[in-house]
PALUM-494147 format. One line per 3 residues: number of its first residue (from 1); their letters; for each residue x, y, z of C-alpha. Coordinates in steps of 0.2 Angstrom, whole numbers, plus 5000, padded with zeros to 4 digits. Example, Ala and Ser with C-alpha at 12.3 -4.5 7.8 and 13.67 -1.06 7.14 Angstrom:
<nodes>
1 = AS = 5062,4978,5039 ~ 5068,4995,5036
</nodes>
This chain:
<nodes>
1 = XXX = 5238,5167,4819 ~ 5236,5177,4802 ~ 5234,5196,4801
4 = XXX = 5225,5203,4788 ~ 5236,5214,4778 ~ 5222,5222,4766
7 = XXX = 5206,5231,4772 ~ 5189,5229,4766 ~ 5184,5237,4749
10 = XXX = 5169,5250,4748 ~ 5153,5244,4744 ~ 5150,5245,4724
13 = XXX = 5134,5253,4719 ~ 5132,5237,4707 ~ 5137,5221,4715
16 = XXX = 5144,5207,4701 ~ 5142,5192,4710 ~ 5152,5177,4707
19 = XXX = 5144,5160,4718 ~ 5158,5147,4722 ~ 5158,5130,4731
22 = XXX = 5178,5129,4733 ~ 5179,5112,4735 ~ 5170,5110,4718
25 = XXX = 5182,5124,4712 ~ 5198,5114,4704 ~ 5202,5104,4691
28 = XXX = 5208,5087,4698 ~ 5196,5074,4704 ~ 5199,5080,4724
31 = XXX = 5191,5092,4735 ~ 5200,5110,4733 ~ 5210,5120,4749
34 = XXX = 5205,5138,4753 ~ 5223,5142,4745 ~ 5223,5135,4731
37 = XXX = 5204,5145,4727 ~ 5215,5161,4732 ~ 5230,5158,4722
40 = XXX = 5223,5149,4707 ~ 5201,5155,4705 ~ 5200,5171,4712
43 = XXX = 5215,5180,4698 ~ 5202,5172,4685 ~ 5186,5178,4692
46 = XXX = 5192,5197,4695 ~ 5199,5194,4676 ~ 5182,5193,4672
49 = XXX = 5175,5208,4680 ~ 5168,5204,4694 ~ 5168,5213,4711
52 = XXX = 5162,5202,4723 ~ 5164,5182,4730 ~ 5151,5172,4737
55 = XXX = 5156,5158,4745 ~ 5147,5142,4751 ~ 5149,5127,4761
58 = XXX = 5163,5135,4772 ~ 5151,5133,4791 ~ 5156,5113,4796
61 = XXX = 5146,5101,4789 ~ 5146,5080,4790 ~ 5139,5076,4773
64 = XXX = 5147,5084,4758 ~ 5135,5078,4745 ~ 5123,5094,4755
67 = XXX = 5135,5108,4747 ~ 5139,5112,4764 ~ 5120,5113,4768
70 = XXX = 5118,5103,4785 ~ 5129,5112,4796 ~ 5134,5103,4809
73 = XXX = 5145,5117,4818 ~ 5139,5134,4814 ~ 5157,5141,4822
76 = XXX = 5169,5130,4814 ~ 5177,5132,4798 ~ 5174,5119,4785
79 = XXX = 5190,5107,4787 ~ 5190,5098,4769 ~ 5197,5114,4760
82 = XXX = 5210,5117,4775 ~ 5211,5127,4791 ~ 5203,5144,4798
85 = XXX = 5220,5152,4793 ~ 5220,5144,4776 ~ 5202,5154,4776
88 = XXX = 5205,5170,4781 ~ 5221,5169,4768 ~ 5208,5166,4755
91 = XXX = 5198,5183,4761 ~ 5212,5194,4762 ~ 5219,5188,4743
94 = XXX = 5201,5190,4737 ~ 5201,5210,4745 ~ 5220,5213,4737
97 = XXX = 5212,5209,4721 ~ 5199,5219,4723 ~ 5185,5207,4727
100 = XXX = 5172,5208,4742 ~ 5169,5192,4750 ~ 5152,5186,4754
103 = XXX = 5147,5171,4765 ~ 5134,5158,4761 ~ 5125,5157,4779
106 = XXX = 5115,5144,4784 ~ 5102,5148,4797 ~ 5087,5142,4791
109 = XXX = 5087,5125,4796 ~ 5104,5114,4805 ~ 5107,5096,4802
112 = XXX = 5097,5082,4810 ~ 5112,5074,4815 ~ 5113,5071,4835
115 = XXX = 5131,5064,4837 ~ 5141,5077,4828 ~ 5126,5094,4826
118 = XXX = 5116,5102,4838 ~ 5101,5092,4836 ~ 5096,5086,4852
121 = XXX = 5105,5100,4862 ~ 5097,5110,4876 ~ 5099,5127,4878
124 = XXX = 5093,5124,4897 ~ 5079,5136,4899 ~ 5066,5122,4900
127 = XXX = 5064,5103,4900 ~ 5059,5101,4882 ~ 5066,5115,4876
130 = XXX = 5082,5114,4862 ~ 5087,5126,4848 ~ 5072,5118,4838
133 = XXX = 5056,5117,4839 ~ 5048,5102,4844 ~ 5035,5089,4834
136 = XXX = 5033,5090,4815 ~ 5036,5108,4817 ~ 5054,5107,4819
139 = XXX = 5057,5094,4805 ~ 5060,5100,4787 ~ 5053,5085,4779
142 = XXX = 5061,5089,4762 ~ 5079,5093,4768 ~ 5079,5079,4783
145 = XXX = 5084,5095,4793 ~ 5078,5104,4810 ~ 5072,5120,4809
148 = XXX = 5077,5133,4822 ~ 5065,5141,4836 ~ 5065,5159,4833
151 = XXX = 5057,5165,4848 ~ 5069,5157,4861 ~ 5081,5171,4866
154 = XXX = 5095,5158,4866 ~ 5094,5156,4849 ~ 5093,5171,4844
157 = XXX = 5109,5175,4855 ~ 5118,5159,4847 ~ 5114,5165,4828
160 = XXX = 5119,5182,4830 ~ 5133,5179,4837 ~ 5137,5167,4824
163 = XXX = 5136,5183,4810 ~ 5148,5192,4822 ~ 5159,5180,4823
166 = XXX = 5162,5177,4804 ~ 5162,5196,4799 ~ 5174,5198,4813
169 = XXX = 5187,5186,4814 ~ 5186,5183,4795 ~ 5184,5198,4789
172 = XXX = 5170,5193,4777 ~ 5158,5208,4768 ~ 5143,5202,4773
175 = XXX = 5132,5188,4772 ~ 5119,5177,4757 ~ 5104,5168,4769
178 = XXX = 5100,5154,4763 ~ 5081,5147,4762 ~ 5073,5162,4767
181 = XXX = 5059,5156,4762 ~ 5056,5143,4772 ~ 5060,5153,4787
184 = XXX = 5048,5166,4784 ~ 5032,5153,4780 ~ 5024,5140,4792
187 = XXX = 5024,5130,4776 ~ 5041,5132,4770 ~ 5039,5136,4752
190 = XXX = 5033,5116,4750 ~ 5019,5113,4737 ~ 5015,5133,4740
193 = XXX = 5015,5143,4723 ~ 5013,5164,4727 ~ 5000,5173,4717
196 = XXX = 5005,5192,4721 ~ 4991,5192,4734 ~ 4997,5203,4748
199 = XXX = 4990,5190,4761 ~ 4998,5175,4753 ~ 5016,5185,4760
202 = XXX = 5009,5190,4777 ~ 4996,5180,4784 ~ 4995,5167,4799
205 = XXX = 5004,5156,4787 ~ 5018,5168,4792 ~ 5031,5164,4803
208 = XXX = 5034,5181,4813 ~ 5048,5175,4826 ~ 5059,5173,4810
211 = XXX = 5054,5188,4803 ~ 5061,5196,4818 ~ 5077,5187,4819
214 = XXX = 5079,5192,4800 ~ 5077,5210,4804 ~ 5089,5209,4822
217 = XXX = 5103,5203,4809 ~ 5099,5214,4797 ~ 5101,5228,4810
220 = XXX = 5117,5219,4819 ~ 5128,5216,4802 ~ 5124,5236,4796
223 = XXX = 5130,5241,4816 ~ 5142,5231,4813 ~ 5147,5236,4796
226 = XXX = 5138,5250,4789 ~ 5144,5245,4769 ~ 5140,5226,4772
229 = XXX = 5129,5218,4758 ~ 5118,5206,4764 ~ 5104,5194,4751
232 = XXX = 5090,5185,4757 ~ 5089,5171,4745 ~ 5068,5168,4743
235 = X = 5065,5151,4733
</nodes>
């Protein structure tokens, strides 16, 4: 089991923010380990003055083609760059250097696959119930994705924990939410243009059970860890 051997850095009153699929990350025509990223990106990104690492595609996911997307297993560390250790190496090398790591979440949306992803899970509270909504409003027509039910307690429970469990036993500084957006809107963002009109951001087209889970992690990862830096990406 590896022990972290450099603490977290403070938060810096300006953020420099280097995105980074590692994978993506190397040279030869192969997917990239968490180690080599450490060892071989991360000298070259602190080089060039940056202060903080976000990372995507590290949560599980089946089809690599999504840039690590459509989770599959929100709890699992992505096995095509290497191991949970080989993970927490990379966090701990990035912090020696002086760089914050950030995490690329996804929990707007989870993969449509049944075999290998939660859809079609129960969380046993009733009959039809599952960690999606049901019908066409559980269905992300765009990303062939589900789309998490905010107001199950369940769920809320299951994605919380999930934020715990990557600060803590990875150590990571906080967290970038992917597709806000369509979390927050009945509509998702699709074929919607906003105008600056107050009711166009909070209306019935609002999704509040999502703004509610926004603001419990927000809360949570702050308890947590006071310093955390935590983006909402809103496309």
């Amino acid at each position: 089991r590896y022990v972290f051997k450099h603490p977290r850095l403070p938060k810096p009153d300006a953020p420099r923010i280097y995105e980074a699929h590692v994978g993506m990350s190397g040279e030869e025509p192969e997917v990239s380990t968490y180690r080599e990223f450490a060892d071989n990106v991360l000298p070259r990104i602190r080089a060039n003055n940056y202060n903080t690492v976000q990372l995507m595609a590290i949560m599980e996911h089946s089809y690599y083609a999504s840039f690590g997307y459509h989770v599959t297993n929100f709890f699992a560390v992505s096995s095509r760059s290497g191991t949970p250790e080989d993970l927490k190496y990379l966090v701990d090398k990035a912090h020696s250097l002086g760089l914050r790591v950030l995490m690329d979440v996804v929990h707007s949306h989870a993969s449509n696959n049944v075999t290998d992803g939660l859809n079609g899970y129960d969380v046993g509270q009733n009959t039809h119930e599952s960690y999606f909504h049901t019908g066409d409003r559980g269905y992300h027509k765009l990303w062939d994705s589900r789309l998490f039910n905010y107001a199950n307690w369940e769920v809320l429970r299951f994605l919380l924990s999930n934020l715990r469990y990557w600060m803590d036993e990875f150590m990571f500084d906080g967290f970038r939410f992917d597709g806000v957006t369509s979390m927050l809107y009945h509509h998702h963002g699709i074929n919607k243009g906003f105008t600056g009109n107050y009711k166009e951001y909070f209306s019935l087209d609002t999704d509040v059970d999502a703004i509610v889970y926004m603001m419990l992690a927000n809360h949570l990862m702050h308890k947590l860890l006071p310093e955390a830096t935590i983006v909402a990406e809103d496309v």
